[in-house]
VOTORVO-390041 format. One record per residue: x, y, z of N, C-alpha, C in turn. Coordinates in steps of 0.02 Angstrom, whole numbers, padded with zeros to 5 digits, always signed. Example, Ala and Ser with C-alpha at 12.3 -4.5 7.8 and 13.67 -1.06 7.14 Angstrom:
<pts>
+00660-00284+00390+00615-00225+00390+00660-00165+00390+00642-00112+00354+00684-00053+00357+00645+00002+00394
</pts>
This chain:
<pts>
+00041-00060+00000+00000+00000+00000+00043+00063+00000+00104+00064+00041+00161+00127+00043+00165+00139-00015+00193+00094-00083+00212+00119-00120+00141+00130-00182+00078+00119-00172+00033+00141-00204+00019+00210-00202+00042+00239-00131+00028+00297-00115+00090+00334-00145+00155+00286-00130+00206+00337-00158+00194+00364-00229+00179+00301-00266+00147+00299-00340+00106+00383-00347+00071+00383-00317+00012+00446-00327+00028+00482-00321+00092+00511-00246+00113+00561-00238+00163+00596-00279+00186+00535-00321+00251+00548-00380+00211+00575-00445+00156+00566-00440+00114+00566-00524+00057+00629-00498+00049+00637-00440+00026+00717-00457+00052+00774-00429+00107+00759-00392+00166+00790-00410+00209+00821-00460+00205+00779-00513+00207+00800-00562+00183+00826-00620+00088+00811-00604+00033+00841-00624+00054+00909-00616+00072+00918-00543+00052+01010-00514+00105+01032-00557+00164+01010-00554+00218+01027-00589+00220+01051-00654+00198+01020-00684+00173+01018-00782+00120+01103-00775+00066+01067-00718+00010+01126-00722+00046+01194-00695+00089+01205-00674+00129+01265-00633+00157+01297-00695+00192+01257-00740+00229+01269-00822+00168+01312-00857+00104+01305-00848+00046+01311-00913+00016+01369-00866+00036+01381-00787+00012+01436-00771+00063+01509-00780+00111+01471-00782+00157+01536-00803+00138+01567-00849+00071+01558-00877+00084+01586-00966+00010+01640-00956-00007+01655-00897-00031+01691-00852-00103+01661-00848-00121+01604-00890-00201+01555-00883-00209+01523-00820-00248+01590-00776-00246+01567-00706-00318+01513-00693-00337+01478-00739-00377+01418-00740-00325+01369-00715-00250+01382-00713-00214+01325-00704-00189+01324-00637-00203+01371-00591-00183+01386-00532-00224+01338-00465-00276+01325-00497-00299+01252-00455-00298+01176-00456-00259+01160-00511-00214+01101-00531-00151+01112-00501-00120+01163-00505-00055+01178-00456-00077+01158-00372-00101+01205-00346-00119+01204-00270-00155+01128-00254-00195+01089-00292-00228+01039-00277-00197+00960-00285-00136+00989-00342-00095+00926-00358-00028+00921-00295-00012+00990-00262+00040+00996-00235+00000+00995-00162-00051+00979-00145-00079+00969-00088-00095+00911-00088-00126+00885-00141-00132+00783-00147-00055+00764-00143-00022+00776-00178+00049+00755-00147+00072+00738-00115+00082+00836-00075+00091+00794+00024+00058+00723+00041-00016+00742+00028-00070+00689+00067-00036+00619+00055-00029+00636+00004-00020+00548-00038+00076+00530+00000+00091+00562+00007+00176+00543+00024+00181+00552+00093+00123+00591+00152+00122+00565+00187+00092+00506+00226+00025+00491+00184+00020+00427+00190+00039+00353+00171+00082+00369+00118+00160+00325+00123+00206+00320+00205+00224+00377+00235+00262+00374+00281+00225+00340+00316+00151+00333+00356+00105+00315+00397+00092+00256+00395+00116+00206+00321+00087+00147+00301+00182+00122+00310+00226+00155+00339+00267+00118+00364+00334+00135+00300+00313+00159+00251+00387+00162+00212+00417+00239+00221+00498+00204+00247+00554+00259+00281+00542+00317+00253+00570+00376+00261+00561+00438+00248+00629+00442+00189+00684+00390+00207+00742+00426+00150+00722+00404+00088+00685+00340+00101+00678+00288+00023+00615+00329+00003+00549+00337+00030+00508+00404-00001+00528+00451-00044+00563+00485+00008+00599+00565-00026+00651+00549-00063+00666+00497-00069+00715+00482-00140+00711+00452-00196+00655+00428-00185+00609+00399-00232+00586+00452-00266+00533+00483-00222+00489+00527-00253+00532+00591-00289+00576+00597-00260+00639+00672-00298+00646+00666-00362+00699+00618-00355+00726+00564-00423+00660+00563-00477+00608+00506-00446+00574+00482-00524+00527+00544-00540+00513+00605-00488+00469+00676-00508+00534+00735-00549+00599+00714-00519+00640+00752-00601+00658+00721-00647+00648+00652-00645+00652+00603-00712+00600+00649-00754+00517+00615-00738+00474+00616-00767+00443+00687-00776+00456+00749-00723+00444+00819-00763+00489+00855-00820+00561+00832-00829+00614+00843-00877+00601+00782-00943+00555+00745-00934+00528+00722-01005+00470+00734-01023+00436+00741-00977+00369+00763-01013+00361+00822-01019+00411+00889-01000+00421+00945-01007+00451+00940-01078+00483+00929-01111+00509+00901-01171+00456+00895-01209+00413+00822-01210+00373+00805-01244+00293+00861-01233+00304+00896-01194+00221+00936-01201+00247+01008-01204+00318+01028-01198+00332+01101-01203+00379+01124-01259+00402+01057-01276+00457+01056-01303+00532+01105-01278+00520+01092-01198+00603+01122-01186+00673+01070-01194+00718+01099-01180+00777+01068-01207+00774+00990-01138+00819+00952-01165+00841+00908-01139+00896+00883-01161+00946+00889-01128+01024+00878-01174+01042+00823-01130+01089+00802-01182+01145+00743-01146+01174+00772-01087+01191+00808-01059+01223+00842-00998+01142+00858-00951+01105+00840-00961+01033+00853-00912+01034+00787-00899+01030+00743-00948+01005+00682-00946+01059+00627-00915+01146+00657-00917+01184+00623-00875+01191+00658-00801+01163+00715-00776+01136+00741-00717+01090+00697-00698+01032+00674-00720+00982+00651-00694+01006+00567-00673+01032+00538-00724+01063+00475-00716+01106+00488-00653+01137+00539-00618+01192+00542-00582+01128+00541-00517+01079+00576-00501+01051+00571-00452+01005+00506-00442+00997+00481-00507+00967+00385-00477+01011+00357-00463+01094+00366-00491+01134+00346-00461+01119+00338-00402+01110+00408-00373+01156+00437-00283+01071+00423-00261+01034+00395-00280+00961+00388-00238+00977+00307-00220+01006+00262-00274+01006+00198-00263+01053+00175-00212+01117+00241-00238+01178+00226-00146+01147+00237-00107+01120+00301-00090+01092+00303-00008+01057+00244-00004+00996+00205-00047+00944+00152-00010+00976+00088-00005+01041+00076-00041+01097+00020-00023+01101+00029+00011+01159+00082+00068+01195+00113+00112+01161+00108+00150+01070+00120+00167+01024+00120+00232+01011+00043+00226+01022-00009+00216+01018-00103+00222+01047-00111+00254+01013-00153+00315+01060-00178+00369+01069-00250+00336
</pts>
């Protein structure tokens, strides 16, 4: 169940995220997909913590695969850049998400 919730909290998280991009463009219809996706969020990632999964593997989870997946679908729906030097950044922090949740195994 932790990670169903983590699931949700990663995917409208990144909802609000996308919708935060489409409010910049001053279409404040988009300003309650922001506030509502970044408030289900919390909800959803703290009821991950409550259903028992750690706070580092959460928040490293959820960091990692919410700048994976807003730096491609920012790409694919905005068309901003994404370069080989973004994309070996991002590889460097699943890296350093997968050391820390090694490193926390007893």
């Amino acid at each position: 169940m932790s990670w169903l919730l983590l699931l949700g909290a990663i995917g409208t998280e990144v909802g609000a995220t996308l919708s935060l991009r489409m409010s910049a463009t001053g279409d404040r219809r988009w300003y309650l997909p922001v506030v509502g996706g970044y408030l289900a969020a919390f909800a959803l990632l703290s009821g991950a913590l409550a259903a028992g999964m750690p706070l580092g593997v959460a928040y490293g989870i959820w960091s990692a695969v919410g700048i994976v997946a807003t730096a491609v679908l920012s790409r694919m729906l905005f068309r901003e850049p994404l370069t080989t030097l973004m994309l070996g950044g991002m590889g460097l922090i699943v890296v350093g998400v997968l050391l820390v949740e090694l490193g926390g195994v007893h």
